[in-house]
C-alpha positions in Angstrom: 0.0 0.0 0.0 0.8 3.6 -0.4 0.2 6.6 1.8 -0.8 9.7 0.7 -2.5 11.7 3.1 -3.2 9.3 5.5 -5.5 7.5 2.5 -4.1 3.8 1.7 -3.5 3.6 -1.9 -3.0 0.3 -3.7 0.4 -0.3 -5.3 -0.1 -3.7 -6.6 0.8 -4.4 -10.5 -0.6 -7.9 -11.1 -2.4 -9.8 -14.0 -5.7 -11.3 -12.6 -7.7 -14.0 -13.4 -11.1 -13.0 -13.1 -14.4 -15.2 -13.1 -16.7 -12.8 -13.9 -16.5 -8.9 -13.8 -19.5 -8.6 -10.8 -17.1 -11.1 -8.6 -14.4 -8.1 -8.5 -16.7 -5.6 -6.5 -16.0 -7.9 -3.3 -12.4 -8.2 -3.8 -11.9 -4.9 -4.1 -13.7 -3.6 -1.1 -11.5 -5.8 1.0 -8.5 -3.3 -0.1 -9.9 0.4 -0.9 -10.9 2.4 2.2 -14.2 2.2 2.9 -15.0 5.8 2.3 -13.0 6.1 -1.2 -14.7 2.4 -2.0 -18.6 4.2 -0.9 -17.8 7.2 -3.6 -17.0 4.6 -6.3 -19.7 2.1 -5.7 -22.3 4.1 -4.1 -25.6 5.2 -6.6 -27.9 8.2 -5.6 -31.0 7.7 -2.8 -31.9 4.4 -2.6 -30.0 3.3 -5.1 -33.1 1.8 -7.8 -31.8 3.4 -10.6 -28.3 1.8 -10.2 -29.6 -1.7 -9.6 -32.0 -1.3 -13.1 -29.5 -0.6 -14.8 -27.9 -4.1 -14.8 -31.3 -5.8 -14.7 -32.6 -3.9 -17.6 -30.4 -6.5 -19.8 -32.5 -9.3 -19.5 -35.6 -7.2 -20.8 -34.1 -8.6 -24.2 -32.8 -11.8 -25.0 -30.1 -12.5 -28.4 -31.1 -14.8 -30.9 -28.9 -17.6 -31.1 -27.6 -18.7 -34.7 -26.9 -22.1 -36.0 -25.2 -22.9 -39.6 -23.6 -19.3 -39.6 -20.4 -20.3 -41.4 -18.2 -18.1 -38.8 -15.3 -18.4 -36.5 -12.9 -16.4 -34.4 -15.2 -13.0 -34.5 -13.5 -10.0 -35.0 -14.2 -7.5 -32.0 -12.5 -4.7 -33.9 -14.6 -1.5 -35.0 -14.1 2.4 -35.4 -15.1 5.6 -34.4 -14.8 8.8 -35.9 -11.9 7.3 -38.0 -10.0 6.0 -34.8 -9.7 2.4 -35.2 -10.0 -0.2 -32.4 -9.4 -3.5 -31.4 -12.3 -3.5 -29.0 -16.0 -2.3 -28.9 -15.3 -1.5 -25.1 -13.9 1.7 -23.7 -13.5 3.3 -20.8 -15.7 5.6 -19.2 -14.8 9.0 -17.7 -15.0 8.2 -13.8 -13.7 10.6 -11.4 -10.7 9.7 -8.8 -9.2 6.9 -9.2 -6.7 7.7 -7.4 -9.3 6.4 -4.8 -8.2 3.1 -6.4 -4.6 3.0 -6.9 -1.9 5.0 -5.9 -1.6 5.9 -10.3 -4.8 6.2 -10.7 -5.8 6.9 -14.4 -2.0 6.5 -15.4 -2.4 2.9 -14.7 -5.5 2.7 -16.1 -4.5 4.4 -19.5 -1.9 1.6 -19.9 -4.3 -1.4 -19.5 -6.8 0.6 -22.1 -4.1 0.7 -24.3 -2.6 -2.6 -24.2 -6.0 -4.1 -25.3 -6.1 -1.4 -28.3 -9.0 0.5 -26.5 -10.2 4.2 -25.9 -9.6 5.8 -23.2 -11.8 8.4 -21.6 -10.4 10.9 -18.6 -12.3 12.9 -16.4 -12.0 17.0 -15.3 -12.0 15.2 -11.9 -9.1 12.6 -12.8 -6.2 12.3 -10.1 -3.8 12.6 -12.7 -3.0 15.4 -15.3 -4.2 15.4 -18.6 -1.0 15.4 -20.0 0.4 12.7 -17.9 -2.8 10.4 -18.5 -2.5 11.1 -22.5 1.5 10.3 -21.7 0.4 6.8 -20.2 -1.6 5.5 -23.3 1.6 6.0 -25.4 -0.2 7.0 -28.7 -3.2 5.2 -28.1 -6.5 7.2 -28.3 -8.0 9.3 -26.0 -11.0 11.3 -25.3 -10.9 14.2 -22.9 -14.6 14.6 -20.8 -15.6 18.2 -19.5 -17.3 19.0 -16.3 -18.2 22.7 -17.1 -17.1 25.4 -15.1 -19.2 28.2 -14.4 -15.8 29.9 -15.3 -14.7 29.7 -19.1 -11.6 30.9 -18.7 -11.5 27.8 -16.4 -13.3 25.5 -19.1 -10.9 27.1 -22.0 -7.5 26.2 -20.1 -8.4 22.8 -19.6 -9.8 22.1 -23.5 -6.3 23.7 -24.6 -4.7 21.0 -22.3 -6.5 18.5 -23.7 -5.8 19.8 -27.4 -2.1 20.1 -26.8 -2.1 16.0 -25.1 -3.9 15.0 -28.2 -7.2 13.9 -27.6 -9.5 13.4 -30.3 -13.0 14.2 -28.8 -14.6 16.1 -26.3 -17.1 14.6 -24.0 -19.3 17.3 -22.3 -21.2 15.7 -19.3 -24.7 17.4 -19.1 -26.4 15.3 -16.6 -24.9 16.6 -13.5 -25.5 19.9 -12.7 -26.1 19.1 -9.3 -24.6 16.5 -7.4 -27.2 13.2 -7.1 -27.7 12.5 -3.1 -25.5 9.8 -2.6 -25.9 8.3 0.7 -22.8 6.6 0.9 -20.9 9.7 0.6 -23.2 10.6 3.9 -23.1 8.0 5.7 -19.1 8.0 5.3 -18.8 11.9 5.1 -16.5 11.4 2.5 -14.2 13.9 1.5 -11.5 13.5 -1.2 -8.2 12.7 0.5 -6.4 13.2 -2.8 -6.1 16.2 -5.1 -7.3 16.5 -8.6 -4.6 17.3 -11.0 -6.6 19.4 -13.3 -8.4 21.4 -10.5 -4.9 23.0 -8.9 -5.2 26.2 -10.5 -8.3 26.3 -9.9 -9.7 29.1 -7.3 -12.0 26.8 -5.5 -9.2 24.9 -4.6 -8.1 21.1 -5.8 -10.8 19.0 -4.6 -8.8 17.4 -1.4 -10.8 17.7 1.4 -14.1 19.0 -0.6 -17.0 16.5 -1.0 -18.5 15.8 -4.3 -20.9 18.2 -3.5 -18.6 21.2 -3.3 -17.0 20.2 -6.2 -20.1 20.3 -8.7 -21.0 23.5 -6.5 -18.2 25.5 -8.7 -19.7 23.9 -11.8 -22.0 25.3 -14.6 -25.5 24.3 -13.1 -27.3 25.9 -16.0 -25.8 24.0 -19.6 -27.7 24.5 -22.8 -27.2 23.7 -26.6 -25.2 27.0 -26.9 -22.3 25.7 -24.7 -22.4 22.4 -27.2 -21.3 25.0 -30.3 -19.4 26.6 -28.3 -17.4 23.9 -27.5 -17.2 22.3 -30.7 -16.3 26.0 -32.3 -13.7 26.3 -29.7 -12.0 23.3 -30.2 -12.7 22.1 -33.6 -13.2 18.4 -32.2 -15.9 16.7 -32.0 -18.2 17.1 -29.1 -20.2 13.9 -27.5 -22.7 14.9 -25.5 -22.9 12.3 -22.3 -25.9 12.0 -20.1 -28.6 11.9 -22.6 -31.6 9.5 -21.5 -34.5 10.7 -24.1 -35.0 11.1 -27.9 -35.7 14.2 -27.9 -32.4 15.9 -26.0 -30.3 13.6 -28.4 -31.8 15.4 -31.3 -31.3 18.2 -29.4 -27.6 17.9 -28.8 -27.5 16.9 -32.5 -29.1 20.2 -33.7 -26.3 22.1 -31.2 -23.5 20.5 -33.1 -22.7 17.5 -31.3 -21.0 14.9 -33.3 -22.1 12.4 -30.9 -24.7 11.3 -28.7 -23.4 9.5 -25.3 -26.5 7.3 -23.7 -25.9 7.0 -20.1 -27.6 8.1 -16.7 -24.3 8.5 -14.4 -24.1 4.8 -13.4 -27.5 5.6 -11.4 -25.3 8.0 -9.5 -27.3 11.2 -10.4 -31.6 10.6 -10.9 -33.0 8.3 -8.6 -35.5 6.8 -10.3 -35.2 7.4 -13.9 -35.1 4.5 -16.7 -32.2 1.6 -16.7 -29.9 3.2 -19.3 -30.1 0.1 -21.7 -34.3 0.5 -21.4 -34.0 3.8 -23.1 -31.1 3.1 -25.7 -33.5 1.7 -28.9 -35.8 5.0 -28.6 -32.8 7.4 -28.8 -31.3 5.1 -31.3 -34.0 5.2 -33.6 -34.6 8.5 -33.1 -30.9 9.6 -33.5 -31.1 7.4 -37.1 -27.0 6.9 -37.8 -26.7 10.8 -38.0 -24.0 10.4 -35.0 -22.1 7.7 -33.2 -23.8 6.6 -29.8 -21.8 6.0 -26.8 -23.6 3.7 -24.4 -23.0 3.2 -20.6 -24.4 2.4 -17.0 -24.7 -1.2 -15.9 -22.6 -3.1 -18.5 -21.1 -6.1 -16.6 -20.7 -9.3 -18.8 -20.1 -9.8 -22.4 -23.7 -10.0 -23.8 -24.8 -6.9 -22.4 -22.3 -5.3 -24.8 -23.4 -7.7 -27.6 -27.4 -6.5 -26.3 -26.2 -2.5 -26.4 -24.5 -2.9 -29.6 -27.4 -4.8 -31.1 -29.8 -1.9 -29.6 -28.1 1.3 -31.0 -24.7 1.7 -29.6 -21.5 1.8 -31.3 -19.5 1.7 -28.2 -20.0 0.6 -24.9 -18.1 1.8 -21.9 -17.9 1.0 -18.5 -15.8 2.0 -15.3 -16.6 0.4 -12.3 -15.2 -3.2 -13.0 -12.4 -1.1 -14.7 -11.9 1.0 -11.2 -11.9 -2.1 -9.5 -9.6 -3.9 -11.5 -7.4 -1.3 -11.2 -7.3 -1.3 -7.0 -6.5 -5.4 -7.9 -3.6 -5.5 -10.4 -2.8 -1.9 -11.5 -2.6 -1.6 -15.1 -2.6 -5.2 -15.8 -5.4 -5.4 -14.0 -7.3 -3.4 -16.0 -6.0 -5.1 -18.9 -7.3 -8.2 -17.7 -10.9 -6.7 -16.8 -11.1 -5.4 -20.9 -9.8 -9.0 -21.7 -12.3 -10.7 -19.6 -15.0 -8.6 -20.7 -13.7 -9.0 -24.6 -13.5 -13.2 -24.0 -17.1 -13.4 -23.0 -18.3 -11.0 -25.8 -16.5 -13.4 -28.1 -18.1 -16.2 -27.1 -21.7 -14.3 -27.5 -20.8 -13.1 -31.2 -19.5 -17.1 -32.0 -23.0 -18.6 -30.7 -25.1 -15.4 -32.4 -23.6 -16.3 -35.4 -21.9 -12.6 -36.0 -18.7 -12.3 -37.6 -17.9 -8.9 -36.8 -18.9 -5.7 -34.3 -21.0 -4.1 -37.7 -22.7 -8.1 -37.7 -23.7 -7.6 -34.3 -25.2 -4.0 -34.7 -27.9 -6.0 -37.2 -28.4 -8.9 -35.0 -32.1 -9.0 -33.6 -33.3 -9.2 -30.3 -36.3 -10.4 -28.9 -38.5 -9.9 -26.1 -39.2 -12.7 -24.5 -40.9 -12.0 -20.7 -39.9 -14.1 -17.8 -41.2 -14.7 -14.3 -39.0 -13.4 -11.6 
């Protein structure tokens, strides 16, 4: 372990053979504090929305397909001309310092060893640049927690311009924190700065609560601040926390070059739809203008067959990734997207699809079950 602050970080650097990605969420809580462990895990109120989100999967079941003439399915795709060797990226999550003493650093290099994209967060515990450094070339997407400051909001896109990134993810969903009762019952307070907020005048985060820290952000966002963006930076802008047709055609109509599905992980509305439930509708309504990111609740291979088959062209997840990260460092991580990437083999060989663009066409059917 390392100490920083009196917080116990993990340092361990291990490959891990991993069952199933819902078996790491006990293993980890054995070695992250329990407060830093609350913030990751922990949903909003009562924690509904977080639960749907995984059970929402089996509202659809995959066809299986016999006499399909393929082996050895090819998992690679693209997005806005990036290619990949994986349908599955990572998700900005806040922190993970939380998890491991190098944090996204350590989580860049596992994302890049499995030819995946990386997302980073305004609230990461590393730099920009030194997270862009980690993936060594590999691609990168830079997620934007708006300031109510754009002087703010501008130094930190021009960071992310100068480390490379190709794509801007503005996070819309949380303009106010979602009342997380872990973080009460723990009264949790970062023990840990975040890189990106040191020059910042409310401080770097260490010692704040979540709370404080959306405080200082933009609690009013509209589709101006999508153009502006997008004008600012000249990349493309994906628009994350969209849960209904009709603000993914109006992101679209702002300018944003993608439409991210995804309701925080159920760590913001209490109550609102399972992610996955409201993919297909925004899908449909979003009609191949723009890639869809999808997120929230993704925890074995076929619910990333099940996304991609419903609208998404990539899935992301971070949880599992978080806590393969406090297990093994960067080769823990690698061995979470590996994991995850076996089992979504084995789904696209027995749903007779060849290929990622196969399983985008492959129907599903609704098929309702007792409980």
């Amino acid at each position: 372990m390392t100490l920083t602050n009196g917080y116990e970080q993990s340092d361990r650097e291990e490959q891990l053979h991993i069952l199933n990605l819902p078996s790491l969420e006990a293993a980890a809580k054995k070695i992250i504090p329990t407060g830093g462990f609350g913030y990751i895990y922990g949903g909003a109120e009562d924690e509904w929305t977080l639960k749907a989100n995984t059970q929402a999967f089996n509202h659809v079941q995959i066809v299986p397909r016999a006499l399909a003439n393929i082996d050895h399915p090819d998992l690679s795709t693209e997005i806005f001309g990036l290619h990949l060797d994986t349908p599955v990226m990572m998700a900005p999550a806040a922190a993970q310092g939380l998890a491991h003493a190098k944090g996204e650093v350590d989580t860049a290099k596992g994302v890049a060893a499995v030819g995946g994209l990386m997302a980073q967060s305004t609230y990461s515990s590393t730099s920009i640049a030194d997270t862009a450094a980690a993936g060594d070339g590999a691609p990168q997407f830079f997620q934007l927690y708006m300031s109510k400051d754009w002087t703010f909001n501008a130094s930190l896109l021009d960071e992310a311009k100068r480390a490379g990134v190709k794509a801007i993810i503005l996070t819309v969903d949380a303009t106010v924190d979602g009342y997380r009762e872990e973080d009460i019952v723990n009264n949790f307070q970062f023990p840990i700065p975040m890189a990106n907020l040191e020059k910042f005048a409310n401080g770097d985060g260490k010692g704040q609560g979540i709370g404080e820290i959306y405080a200082a952000a933009a609690q009013k966002i509209s589709p101006d601040d999508v153009r502006r963006i997008a004008d600012y930076t000249d990349l493309p802008v994906i628009v994350k926390g969209i849960q209904s047709p009709a603000d993914a055609l109006r992101a679209i109509g702002a300018g944003a070059a993608g439409i991210y599905v995804s309701n925080h992980g159920g760590r913001q509305l209490n109550g609102g739809p399972a992610s996955f439930d409201v993919l297909a509708d925004i899908a449909k309504a979003v009609n191949h203008q723009v890639p869809i990111i999808f997120d929230s609740g993704v925890r074995r291979g076929s619910h990333v067959f099940k996304a991609l088959a419903a609208g998404a062209d990539l899935v992301a997840l971070a949880r599992p990734v978080i806590y393969g990260l406090a297990l093994g460092g960067a080769q823990g991580v690698q061995s979470v997207f590996e994991a995850l990437d076996h089992e979504l083999a084995i789904t696209m060989q027995l749903a007779g699809t060849k290929t990622i663009e196969d399983v985008k066409h492959a129907p599903l059917t609704h098929f309702r079950y007792d409980d």
